[in-house]
N, C-alpha and C positions, 0 to 999 in steps of 0.2 A: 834092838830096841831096848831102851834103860827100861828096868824094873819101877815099880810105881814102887815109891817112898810109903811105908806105912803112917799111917795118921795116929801119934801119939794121944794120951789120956789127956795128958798138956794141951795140947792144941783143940781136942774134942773141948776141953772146960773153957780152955780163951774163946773159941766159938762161940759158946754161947752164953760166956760173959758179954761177950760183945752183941749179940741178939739183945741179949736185955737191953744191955746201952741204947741200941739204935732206938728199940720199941718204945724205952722210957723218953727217951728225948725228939719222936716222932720223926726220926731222919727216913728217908729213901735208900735202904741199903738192900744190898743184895748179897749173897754167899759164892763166890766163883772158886771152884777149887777147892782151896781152904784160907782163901781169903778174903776177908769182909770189905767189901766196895760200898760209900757214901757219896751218895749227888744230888746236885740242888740246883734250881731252876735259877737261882740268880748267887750270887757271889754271897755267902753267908755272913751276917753281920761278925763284929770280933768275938763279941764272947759266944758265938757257936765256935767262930775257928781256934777259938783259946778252947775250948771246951771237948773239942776232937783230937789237937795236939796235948792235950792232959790223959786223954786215953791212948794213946801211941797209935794215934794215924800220921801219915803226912798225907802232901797234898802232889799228885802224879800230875803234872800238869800233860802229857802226854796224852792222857786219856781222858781230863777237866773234869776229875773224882779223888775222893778222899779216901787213901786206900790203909787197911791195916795188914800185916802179912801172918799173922796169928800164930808168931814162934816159925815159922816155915818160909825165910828167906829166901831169896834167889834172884839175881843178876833180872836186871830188864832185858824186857824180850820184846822184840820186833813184832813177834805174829799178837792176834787180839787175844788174850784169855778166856773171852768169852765165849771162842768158835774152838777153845781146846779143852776146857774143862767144863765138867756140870755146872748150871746154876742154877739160882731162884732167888724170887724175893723175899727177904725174911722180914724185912717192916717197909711199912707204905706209909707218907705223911698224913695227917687228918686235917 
C-alpha cells in the first residue's frame, strides 16, 4: 500500500484560501481529500463560471462539479473520491 503523501503548509493555506472564496461567494463546496469540490443546482450563470476559472477551478464534467486540486494534482481516477477520501462541507448556499 502507497504511503499517504504528507499535506504541505502550501496546500493547508490554498485550503483555506479557498474556504474563504467559497463562504464569501455563497457556493456549495465541500473539502474531499485535499480538494475543494463546487456544485450547483443549475448550470451557473458566466460570471460565476468566469469567477471560479479566475480562482483555478475547472469544470470535471465526470462528476458535474467545479473542482480545485489545491497544489496536489493527480491523474483522474475511475473510483468516486468521495467513498476514498474524508470529507465535509465547508460552505452551504444562503
Amino acid at each position: 500500500m502507497a504511503a499517504k503523501k504528507e499535506i504541505t503548509e502550501e496546500v493547508k493555506a490554498k485550503i483555506a484560501e479557498l474556504i474563504e472564496f467559497c463562504k464569501k461567494n455563497h457556493f456549495i463546496a465541500e473539502l474531499v481529500g485535499c480538494w475543494v469540490w463546487v456544485s450547483f443546482d443549475e448550470k451557473p450563470d458566466e460570471d460565476t463560471r468566469k469567477t471560479l476559472k479566475a480562482a483555478g477551478f475547472r469544470w470535471v464534467r465526470k462528476r458535474s462539479k467545479w473542482a480545485h486540486n489545491c497544489g496536489r494534482p493527480c491523474r483522474s481516477s475511475k473510483s468516486n473520491p468521495w467513498d476514498k477520501y474524508e470529507h465535509q462541507y465547508i460552505s452551504q448556499a444562503s
